[in-house]
NUVO-51998 format. One record per residue (C-alpha): residue number from 1; x, y, z. Coordinates in steps of 0.1 Angstrom, whole numbers, plus 2048, in hexadecimal, padded with zeros to 3 digits. Layout:
N
<atom><num>NUM</num><xx>X</xx><yy>Y</yy><zz>Z</zz></atom>
...
***
This chain:
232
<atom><num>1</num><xx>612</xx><yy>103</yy><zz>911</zz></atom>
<atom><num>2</num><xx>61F</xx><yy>123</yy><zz>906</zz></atom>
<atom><num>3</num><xx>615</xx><yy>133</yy><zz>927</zz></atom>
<atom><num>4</num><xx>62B</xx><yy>117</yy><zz>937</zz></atom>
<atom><num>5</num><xx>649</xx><yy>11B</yy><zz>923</zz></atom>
<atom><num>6</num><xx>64A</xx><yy>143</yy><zz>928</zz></atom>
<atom><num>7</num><xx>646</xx><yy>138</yy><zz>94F</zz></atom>
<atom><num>8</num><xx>666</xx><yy>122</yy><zz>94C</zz></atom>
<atom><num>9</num><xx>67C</xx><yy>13B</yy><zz>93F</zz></atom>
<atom><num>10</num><xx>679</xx><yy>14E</yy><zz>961</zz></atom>
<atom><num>11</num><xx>68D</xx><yy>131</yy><zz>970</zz></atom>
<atom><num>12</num><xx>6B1</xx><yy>13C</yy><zz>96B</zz></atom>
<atom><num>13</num><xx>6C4</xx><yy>121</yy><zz>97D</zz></atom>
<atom><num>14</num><xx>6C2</xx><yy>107</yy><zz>961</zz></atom>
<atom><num>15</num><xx>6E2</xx><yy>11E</yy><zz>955</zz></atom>
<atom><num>16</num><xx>6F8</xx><yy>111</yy><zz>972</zz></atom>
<atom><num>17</num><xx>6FB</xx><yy>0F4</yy><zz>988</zz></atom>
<atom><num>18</num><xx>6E5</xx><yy>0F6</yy><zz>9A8</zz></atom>
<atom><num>19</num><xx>6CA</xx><yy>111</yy><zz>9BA</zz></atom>
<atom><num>20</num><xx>6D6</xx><yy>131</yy><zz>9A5</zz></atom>
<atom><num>21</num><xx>6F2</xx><yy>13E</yy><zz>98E</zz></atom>
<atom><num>22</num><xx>713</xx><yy>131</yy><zz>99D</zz></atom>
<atom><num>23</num><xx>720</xx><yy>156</yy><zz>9A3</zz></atom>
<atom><num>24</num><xx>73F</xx><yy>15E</yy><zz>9B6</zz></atom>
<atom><num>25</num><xx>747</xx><yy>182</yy><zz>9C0</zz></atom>
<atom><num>26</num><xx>76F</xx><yy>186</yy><zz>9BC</zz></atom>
<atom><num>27</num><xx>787</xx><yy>1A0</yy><zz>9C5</zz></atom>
<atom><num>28</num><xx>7A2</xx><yy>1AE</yy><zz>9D8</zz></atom>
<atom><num>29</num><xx>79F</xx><yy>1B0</yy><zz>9FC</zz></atom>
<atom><num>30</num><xx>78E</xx><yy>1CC</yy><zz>A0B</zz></atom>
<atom><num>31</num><xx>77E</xx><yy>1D9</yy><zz>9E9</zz></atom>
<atom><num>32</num><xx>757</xx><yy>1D4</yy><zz>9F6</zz></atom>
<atom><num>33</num><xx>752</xx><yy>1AF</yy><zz>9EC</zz></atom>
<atom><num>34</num><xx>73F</xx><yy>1A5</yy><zz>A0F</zz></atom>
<atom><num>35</num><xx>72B</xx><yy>1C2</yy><zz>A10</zz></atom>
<atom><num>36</num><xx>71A</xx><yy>1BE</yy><zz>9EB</zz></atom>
<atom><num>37</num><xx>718</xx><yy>19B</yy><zz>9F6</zz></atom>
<atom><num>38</num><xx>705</xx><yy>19F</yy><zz>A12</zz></atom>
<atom><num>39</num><xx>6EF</xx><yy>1BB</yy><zz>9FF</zz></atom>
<atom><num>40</num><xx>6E9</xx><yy>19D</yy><zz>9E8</zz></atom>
<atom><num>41</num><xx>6DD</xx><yy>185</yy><zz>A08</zz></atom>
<atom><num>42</num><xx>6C7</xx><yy>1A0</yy><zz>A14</zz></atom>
<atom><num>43</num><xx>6DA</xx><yy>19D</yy><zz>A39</zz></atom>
<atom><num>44</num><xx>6FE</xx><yy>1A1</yy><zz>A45</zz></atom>
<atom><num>45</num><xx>70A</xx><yy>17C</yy><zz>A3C</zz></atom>
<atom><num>46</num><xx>72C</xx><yy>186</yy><zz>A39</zz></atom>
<atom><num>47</num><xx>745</xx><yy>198</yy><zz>A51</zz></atom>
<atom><num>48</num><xx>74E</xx><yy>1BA</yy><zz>A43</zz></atom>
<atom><num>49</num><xx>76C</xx><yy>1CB</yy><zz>A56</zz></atom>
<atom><num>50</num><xx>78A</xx><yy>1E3</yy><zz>A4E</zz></atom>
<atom><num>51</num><xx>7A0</xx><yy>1C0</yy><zz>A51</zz></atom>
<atom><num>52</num><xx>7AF</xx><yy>1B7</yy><zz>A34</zz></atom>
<atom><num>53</num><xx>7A9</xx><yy>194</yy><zz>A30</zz></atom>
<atom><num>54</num><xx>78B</xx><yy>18C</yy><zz>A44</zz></atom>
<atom><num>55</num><xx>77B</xx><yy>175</yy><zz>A2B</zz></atom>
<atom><num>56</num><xx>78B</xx><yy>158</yy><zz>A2D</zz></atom>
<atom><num>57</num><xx>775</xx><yy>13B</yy><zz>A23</zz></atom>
<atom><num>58</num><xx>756</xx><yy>13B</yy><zz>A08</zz></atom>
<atom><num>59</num><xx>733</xx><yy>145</yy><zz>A13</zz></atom>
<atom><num>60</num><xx>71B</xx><yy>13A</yy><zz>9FF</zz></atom>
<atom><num>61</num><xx>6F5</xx><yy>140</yy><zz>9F7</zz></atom>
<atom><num>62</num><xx>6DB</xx><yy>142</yy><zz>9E0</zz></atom>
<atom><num>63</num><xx>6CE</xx><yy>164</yy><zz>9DC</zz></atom>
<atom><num>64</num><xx>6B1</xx><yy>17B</yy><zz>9C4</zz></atom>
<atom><num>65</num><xx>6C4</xx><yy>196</yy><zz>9AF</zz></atom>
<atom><num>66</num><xx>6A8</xx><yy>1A5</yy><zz>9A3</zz></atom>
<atom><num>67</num><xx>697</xx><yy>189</yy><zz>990</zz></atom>
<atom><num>68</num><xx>6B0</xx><yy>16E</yy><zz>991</zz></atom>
<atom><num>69</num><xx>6BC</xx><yy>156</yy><zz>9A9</zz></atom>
<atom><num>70</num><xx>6E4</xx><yy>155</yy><zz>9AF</zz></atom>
<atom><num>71</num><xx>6F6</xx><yy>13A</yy><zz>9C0</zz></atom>
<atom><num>72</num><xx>70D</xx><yy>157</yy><zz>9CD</zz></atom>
<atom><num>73</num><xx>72D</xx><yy>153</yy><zz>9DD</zz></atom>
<atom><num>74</num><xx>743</xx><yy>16B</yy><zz>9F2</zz></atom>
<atom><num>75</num><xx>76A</xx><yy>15F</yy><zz>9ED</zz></atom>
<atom><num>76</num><xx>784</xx><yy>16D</yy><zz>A03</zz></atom>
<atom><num>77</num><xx>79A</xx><yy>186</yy><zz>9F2</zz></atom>
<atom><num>78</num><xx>7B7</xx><yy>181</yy><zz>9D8</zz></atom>
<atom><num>79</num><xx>7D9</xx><yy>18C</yy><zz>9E4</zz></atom>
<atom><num>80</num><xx>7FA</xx><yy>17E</yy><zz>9E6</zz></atom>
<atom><num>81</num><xx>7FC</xx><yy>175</yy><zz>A0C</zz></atom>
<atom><num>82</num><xx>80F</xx><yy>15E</yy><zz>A21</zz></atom>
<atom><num>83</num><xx>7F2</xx><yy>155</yy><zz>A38</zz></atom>
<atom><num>84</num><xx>7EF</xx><yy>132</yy><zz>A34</zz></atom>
<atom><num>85</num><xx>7C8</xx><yy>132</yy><zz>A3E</zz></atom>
<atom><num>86</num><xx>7C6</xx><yy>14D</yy><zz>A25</zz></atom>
<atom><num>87</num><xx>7D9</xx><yy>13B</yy><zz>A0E</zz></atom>
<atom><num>88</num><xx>7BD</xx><yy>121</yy><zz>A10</zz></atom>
<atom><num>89</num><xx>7A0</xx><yy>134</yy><zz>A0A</zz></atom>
<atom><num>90</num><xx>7B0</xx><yy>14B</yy><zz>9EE</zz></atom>
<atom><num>91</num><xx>7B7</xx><yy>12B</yy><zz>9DC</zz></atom>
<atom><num>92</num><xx>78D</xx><yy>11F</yy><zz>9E4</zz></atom>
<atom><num>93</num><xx>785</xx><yy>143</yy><zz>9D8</zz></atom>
<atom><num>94</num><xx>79A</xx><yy>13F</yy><zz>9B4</zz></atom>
<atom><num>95</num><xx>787</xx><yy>11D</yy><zz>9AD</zz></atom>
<atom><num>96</num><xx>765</xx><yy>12A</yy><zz>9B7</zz></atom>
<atom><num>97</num><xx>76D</xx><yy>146</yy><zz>99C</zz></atom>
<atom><num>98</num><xx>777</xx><yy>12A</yy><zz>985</zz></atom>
<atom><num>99</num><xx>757</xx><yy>115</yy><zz>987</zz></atom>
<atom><num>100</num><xx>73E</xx><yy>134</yy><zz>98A</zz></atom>
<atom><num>101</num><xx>726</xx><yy>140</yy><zz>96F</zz></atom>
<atom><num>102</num><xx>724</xx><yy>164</yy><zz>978</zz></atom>
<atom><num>103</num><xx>745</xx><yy>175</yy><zz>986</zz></atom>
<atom><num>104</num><xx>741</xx><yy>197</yy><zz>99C</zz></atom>
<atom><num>105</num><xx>761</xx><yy>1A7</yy><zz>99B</zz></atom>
<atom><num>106</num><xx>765</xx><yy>1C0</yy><zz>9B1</zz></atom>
<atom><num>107</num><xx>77C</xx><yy>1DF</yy><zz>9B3</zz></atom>
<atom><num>108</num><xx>783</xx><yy>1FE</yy><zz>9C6</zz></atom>
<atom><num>109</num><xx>77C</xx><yy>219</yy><zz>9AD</zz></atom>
<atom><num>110</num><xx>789</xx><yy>237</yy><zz>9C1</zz></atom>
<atom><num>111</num><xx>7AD</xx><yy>230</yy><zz>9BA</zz></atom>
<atom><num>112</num><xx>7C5</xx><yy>225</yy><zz>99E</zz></atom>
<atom><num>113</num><xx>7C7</xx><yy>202</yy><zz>993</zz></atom>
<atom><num>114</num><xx>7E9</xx><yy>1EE</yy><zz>99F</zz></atom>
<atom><num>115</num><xx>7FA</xx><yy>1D4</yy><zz>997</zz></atom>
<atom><num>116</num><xx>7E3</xx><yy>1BA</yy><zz>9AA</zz></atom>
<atom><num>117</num><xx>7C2</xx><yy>1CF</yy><zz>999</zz></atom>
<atom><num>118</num><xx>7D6</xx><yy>1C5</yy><zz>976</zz></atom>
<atom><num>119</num><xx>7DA</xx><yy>1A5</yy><zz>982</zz></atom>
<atom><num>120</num><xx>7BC</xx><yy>19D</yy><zz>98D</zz></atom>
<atom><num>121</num><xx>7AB</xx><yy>1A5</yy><zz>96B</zz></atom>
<atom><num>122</num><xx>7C4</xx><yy>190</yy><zz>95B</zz></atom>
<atom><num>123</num><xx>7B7</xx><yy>171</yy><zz>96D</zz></atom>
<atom><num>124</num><xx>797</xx><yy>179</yy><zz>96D</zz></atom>
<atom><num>125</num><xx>799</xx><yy>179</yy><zz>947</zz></atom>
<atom><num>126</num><xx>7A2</xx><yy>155</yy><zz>945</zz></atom>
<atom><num>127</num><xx>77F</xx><yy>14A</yy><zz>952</zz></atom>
<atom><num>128</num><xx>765</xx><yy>13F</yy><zz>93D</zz></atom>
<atom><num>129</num><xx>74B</xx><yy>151</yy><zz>954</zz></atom>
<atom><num>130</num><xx>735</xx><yy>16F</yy><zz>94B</zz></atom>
<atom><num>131</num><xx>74C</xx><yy>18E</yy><zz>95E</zz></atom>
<atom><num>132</num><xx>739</xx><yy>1AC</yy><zz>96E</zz></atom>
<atom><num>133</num><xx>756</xx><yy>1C9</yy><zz>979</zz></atom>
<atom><num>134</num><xx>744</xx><yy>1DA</yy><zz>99B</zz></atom>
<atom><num>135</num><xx>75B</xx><yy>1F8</yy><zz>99D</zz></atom>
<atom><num>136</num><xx>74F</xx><yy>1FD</yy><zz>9C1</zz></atom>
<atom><num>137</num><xx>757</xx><yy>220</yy><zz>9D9</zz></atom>
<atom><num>138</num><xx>743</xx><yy>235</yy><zz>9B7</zz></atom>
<atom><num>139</num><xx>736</xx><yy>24A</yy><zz>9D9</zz></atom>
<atom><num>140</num><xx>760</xx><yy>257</yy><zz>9D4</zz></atom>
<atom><num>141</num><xx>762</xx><yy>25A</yy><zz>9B1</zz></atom>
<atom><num>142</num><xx>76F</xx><yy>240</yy><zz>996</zz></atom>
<atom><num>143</num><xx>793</xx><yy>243</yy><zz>988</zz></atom>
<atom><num>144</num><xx>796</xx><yy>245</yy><zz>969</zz></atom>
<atom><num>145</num><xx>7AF</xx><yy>22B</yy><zz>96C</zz></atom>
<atom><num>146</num><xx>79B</xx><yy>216</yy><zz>977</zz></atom>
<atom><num>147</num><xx>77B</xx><yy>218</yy><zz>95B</zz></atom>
<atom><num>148</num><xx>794</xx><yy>214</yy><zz>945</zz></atom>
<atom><num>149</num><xx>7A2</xx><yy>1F3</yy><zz>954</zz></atom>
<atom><num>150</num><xx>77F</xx><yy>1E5</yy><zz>958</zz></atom>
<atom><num>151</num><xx>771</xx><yy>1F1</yy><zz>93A</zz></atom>
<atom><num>152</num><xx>780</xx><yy>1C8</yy><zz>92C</zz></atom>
<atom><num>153</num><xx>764</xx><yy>1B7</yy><zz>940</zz></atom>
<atom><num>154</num><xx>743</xx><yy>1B2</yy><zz>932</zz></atom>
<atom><num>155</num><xx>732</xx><yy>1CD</yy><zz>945</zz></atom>
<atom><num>156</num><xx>73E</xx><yy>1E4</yy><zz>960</zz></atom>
<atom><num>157</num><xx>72B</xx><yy>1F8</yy><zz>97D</zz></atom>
<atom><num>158</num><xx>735</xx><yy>214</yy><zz>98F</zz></atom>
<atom><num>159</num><xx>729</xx><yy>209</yy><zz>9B3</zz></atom>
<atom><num>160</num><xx>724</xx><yy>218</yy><zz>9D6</zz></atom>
<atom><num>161</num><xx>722</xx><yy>201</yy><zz>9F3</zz></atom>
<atom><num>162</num><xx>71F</xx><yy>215</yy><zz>A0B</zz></atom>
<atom><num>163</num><xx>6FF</xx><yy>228</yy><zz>9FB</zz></atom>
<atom><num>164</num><xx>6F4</xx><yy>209</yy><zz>9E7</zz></atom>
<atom><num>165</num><xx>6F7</xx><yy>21F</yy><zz>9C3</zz></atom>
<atom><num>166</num><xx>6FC</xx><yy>209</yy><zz>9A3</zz></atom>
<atom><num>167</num><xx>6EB</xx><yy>1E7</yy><zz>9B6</zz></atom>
<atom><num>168</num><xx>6CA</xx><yy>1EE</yy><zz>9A4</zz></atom>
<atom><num>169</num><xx>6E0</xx><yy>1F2</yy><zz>983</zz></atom>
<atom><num>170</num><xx>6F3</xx><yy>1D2</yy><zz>98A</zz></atom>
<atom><num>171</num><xx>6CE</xx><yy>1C2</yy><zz>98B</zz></atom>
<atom><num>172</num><xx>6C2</xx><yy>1D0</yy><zz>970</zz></atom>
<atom><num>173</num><xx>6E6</xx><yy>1C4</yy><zz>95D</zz></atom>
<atom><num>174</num><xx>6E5</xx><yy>19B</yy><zz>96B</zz></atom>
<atom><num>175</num><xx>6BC</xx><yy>197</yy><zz>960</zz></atom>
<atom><num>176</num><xx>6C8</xx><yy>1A3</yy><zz>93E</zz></atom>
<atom><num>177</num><xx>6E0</xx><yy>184</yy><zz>93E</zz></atom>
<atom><num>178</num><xx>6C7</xx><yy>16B</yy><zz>94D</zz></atom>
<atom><num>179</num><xx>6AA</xx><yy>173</yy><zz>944</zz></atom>
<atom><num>180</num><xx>69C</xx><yy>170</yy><zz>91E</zz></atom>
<atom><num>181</num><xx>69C</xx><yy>194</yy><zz>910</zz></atom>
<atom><num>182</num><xx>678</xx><yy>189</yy><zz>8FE</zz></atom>
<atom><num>183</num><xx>663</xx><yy>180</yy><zz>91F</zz></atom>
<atom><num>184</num><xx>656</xx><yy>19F</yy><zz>929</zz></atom>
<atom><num>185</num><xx>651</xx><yy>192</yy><zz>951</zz></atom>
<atom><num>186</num><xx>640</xx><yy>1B3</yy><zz>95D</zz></atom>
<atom><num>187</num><xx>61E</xx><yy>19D</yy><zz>96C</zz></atom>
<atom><num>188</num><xx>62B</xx><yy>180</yy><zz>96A</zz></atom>
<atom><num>189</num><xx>633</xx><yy>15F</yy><zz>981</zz></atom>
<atom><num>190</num><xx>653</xx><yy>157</yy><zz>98B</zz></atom>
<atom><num>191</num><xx>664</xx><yy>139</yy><zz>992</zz></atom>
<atom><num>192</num><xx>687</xx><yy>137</yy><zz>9A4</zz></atom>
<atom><num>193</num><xx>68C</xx><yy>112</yy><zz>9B4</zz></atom>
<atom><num>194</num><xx>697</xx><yy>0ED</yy><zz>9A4</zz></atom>
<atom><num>195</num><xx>677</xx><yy>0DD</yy><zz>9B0</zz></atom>
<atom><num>196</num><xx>65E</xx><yy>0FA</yy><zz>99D</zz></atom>
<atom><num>197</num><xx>670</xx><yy>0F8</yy><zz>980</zz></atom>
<atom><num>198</num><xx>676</xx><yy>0D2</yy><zz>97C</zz></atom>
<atom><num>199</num><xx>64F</xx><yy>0CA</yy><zz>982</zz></atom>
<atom><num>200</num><xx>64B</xx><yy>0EB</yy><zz>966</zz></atom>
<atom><num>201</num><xx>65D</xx><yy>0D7</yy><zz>94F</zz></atom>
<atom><num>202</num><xx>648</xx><yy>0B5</yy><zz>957</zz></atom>
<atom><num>203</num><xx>628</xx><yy>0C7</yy><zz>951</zz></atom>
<atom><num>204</num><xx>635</xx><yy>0DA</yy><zz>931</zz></atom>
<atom><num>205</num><xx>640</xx><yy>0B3</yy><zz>923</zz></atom>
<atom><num>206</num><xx>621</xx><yy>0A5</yy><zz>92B</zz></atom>
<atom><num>207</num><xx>609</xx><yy>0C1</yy><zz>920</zz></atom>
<atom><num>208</num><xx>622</xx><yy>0BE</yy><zz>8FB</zz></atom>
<atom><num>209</num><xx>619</xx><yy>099</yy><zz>8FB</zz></atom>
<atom><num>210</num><xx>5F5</xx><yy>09F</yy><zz>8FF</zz></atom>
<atom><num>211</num><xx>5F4</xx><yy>0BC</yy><zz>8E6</zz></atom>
<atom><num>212</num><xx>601</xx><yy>09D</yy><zz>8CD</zz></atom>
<atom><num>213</num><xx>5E9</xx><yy>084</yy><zz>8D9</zz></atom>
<atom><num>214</num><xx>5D0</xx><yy>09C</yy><zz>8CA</zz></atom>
<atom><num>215</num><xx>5E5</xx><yy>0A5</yy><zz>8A9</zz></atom>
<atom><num>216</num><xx>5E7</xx><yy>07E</yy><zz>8A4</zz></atom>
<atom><num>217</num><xx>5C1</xx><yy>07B</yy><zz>8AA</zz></atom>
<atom><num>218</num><xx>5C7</xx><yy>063</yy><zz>8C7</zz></atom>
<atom><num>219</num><xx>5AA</xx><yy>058</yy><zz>8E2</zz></atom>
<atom><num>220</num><xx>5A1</xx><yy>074</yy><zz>8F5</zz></atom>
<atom><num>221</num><xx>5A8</xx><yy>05D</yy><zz>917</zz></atom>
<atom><num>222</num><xx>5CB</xx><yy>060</yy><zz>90B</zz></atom>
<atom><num>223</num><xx>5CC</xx><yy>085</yy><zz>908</zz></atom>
<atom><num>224</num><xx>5B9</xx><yy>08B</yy><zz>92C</zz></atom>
<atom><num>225</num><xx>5D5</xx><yy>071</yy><zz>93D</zz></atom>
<atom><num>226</num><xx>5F0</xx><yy>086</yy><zz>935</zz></atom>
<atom><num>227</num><xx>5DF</xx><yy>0A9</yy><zz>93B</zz></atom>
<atom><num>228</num><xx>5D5</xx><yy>09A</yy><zz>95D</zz></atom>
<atom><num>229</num><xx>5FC</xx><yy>093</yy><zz>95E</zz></atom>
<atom><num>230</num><xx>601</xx><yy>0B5</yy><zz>953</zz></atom>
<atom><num>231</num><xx>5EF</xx><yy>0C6</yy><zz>972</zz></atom>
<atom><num>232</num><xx>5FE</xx><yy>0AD</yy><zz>989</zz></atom>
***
């Protein structure tokens, strides 16, 4: 039973609604947000391009960051804009943020904060969600500027997307969050989907109720019916 437990806290989605942490990677556009999402995905999901404002709807997918599934979300970038399309999807990118778990924030490191930068963090510190500062372009050089401005989110990482430095670190930083500082999962199994973790959760109720069967000294035929239920 023990061993069963310690195997359910691997699943991390029982934190958020769905297949994975509802995560949504936010921003201004053209700060880096498609390219760490699609070195999430493990394939180019997203267009990345020098246009400002090429994300214009939400792509969504569940994803491994190191051990733990996110439900992650690519949202277009947030700028004042009189595109209406635009328009559209900024607003769909302000109530993904709203509704997510875990918020990426990301930033262009190499130069001053602005106005929007300011902003930005002001918003973001509204929502209820656990806030991760990516200060992306760290291949450049980080502003002070800009630690400084970040430095009000839980954690912030210096971050290269063009030579992938700081993604092991952000890893490292979201298992911290998920997973239970005490379960040392070096060997261990992992489970990452609804339908493993739901028929975990059977077989760790049933194998509890036969465990008391045998504290209450009841028929053994009891017992074996709801260990048989148990391995089911």
């Amino acid at each position: 039973l023990s061993a069963l437990k310690n195997l359910a806290k691997t699943y991390t989605t029982g934190h958020a609604v769905g297949e994975g942490i509802q995560t949504a990677i936010v921003g201004r556009t053209n700060v880096g947000k498609s390219t760490l999402y699609n070195m999430i995905v493990g394939r180019d999901a997203a267009i990345v391009t020098d246009i400002e404002g090429t994300t214009r709807d939400i792509l969504t997918e569940s994803a491994k960051l190191g051990m733990v599934t996110l439900r992650l979300s690519d949202t277009a970038g947030l700028r004042d804009t009189s595109d209406r399309v635009e328009t559209i999807g900024i607003e769909r990118a302000r109530r993904t943020a709203e509704t997510a778990e875990l918020i990426l924030a990301v930033f262009d490191g190499s130069r001053a904060p602005d106005s929007e930068d300011i902003e930005l963090c002001e918003y973001l510190s509204t929502l209820n969600g656990t806030k991760i500062a990516i200060i992306n372009k760290s291949d450049l050089g980080v502003t002070k500027e800009m630690r400084d401005l970040t430095s009000v989110f839980e954690l912030a990482i210096p971050f290269s997307a063009k030579n992938g430095d700081g993604f092991s670190a952000l890893a490292q930083a979201v298992e911290q969050i998920y997973i239970d500082k005490d379960f040392d999962m070096g060997n261990s199994a992992i489970i990452a989907n609804a339908r493993q973790n739901s028929a975990l959760l059977s077989s760790i109720d049933t194998l509890s109720e036969a465990i008391s069967s045998i504290q209450n000294e009841l028929p053994l035929e009891v017992c074996c019916v709801e260990i048989e239920n148990s391995l089911s």
